[in-house]
C-alpha positions as CSV (number, residue, x, y, z in Angstrom):
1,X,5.5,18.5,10.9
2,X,4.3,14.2,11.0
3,X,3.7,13.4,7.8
4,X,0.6,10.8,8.3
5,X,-1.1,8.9,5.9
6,X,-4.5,10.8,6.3
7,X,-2.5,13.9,4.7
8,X,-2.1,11.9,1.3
9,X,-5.2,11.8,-1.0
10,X,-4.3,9.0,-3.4
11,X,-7.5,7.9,-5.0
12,X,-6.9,6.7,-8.4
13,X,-2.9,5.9,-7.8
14,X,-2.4,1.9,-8.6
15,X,0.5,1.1,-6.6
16,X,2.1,-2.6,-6.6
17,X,3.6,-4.7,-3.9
18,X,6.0,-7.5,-4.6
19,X,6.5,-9.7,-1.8
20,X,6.4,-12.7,-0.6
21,X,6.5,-12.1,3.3
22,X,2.5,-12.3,4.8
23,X,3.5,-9.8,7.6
24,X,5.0,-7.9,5.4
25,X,2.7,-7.4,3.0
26,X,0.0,-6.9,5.3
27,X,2.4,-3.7,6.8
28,X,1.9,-2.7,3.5
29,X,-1.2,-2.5,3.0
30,X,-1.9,-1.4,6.6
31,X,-0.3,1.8,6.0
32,X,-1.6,2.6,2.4
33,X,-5.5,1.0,3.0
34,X,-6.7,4.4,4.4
35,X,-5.1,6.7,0.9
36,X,-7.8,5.5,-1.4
37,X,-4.5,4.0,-4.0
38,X,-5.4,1.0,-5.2
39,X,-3.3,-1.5,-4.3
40,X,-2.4,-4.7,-5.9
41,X,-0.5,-7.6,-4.5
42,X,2.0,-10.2,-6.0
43,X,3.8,-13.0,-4.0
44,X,6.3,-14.1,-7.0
45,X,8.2,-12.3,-9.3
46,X,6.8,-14.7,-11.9
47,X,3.5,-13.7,-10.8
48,X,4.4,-9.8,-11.4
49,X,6.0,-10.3,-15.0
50,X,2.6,-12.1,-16.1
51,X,0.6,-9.0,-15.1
52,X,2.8,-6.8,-17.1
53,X,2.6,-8.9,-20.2
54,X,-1.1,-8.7,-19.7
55,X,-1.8,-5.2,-18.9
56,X,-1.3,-1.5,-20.1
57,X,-3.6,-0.3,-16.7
58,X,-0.7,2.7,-15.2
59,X,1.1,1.5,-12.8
60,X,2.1,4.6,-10.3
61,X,4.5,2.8,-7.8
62,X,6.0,-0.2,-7.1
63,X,7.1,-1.5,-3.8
64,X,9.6,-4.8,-4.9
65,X,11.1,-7.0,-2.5
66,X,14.7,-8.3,-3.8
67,X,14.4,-11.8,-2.9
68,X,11.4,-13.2,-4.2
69,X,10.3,-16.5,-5.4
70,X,10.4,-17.7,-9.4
71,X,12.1,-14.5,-10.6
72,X,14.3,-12.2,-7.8
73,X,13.4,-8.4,-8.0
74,X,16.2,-7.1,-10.4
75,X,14.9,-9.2,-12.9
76,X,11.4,-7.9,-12.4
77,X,12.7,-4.1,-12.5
78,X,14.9,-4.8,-16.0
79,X,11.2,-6.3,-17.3
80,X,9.3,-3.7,-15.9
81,X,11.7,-0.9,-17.4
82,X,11.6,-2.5,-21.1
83,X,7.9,-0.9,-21.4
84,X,7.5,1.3,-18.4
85,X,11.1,3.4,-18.3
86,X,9.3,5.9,-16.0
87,X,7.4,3.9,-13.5
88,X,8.8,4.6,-9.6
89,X,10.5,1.6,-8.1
90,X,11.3,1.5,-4.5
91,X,13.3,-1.9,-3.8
92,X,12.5,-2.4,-0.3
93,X,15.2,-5.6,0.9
94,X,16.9,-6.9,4.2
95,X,19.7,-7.6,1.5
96,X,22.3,-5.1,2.5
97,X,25.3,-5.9,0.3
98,X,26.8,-3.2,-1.9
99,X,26.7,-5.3,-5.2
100,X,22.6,-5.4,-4.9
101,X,22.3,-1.9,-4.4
102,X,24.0,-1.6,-7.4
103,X,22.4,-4.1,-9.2
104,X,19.1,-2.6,-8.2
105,X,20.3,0.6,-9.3
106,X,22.0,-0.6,-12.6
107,X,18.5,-2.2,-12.9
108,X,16.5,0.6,-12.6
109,X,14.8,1.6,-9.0
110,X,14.5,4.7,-7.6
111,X,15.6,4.4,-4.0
112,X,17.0,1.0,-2.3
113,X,15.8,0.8,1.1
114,X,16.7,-1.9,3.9
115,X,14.0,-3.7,6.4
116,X,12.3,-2.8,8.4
117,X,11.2,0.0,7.1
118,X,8.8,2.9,9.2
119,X,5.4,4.2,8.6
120,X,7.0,7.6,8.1
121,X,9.3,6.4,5.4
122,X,6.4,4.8,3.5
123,X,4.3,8.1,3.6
124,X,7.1,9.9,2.8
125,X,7.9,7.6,-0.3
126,X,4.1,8.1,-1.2
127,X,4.3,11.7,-1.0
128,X,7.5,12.2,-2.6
129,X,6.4,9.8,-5.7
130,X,2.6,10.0,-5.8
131,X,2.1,13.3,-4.8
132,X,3.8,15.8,-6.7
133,X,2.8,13.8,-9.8
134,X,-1.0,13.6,-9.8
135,X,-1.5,16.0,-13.0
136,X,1.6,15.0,-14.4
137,X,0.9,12.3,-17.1
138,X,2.3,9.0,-17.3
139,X,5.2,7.8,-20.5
140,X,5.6,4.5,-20.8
C-alpha cells in the first residue's frame, strides 16, 4: 500500500515548519497543502521562540531544521520542551554528524532525519504523529 497525502484527513492539526531554505519550505508545504493542517511557517529560530512566548494555540507537529538563523534548532527544541514536553518534533537536517543526533535527541525530538527527505517519508511522519492522535488530547 502508497501511503499518499489524500489518505490523511488533517483538518484542524497546526503543524510548524522551521526553515530557512525557500525550496525547502515550499516542499513542505507542497506536500501537506492538500491535508487541510494548518500550517505555519518560520524562517529563524528567533522567529519561532517569539511565537511560543506569545501563544498557547496547540501546536501538533513540528518540522525544525538544525541550522537556522538567530537561534539553531536544538535551542528551539530545549525552549519548546520547557512548556510543551509532549509536542512531536521531527528535526529534519543535512547535518549528519553523530554528536547532533545526539544533541537533537538529548534536546528532545522525536526522529532525526537527513535531506532530502521523500514525499512518502513526510506522509508517513504525518500519519504516524497526526493520525493516531486525533481524539487524543494535548498536555503541555
Amino acid at each position: 500500500m502508497t501511503l499518499n497525502i489524500s489518505n490523511l484527513e488533517l483538518t484542524g492539526k497546526n503543524i510548524i515548519i522551521v526553515e530557512d531554505d525557500l525550496p525547502s519550505i515550499r516542499y513542505y508545504e507542497t506536500l501537506i497543502k492538500n491535508s487541510g493542517a494548518e500550517v505555519l511557517i518560520f524562517h529563524t529560530g528567533k522567529e519561532f521562540v517569539d511565537y511560543l512566548a506569545v501563544t498557547k494555540n496547540t501546536i501538533d507537529l513540528v518540522f525544525m531544521d538544525f541550522l537556522i538563523p538567530l537561534i539553531n534548532g536544538i535551542e528551539c527544541i530545549r525552549i519548546l520542551r520547557k512548556d510543551r514536553k509532549s509536542t512531536p518534533v521531527i528535526m529534519i537536517t543535512a547535518y549528519s554528524s553523530e554528536q547532533a543526533k545526539t544533541e537533537a535527541y538529548i534536546a528532545g525530538c522525536n526522529e532525526y532525519i537527513l535531506k532530502p527527505i521523500y514525499p512518502e517519508k513526510i506522509f508517513f511522519l504525518l500519519e504516524k504523529y497526526l493520525k493516531s492522535n486525533i481524539s487524543t488530547p494535548h498536555a503541555y
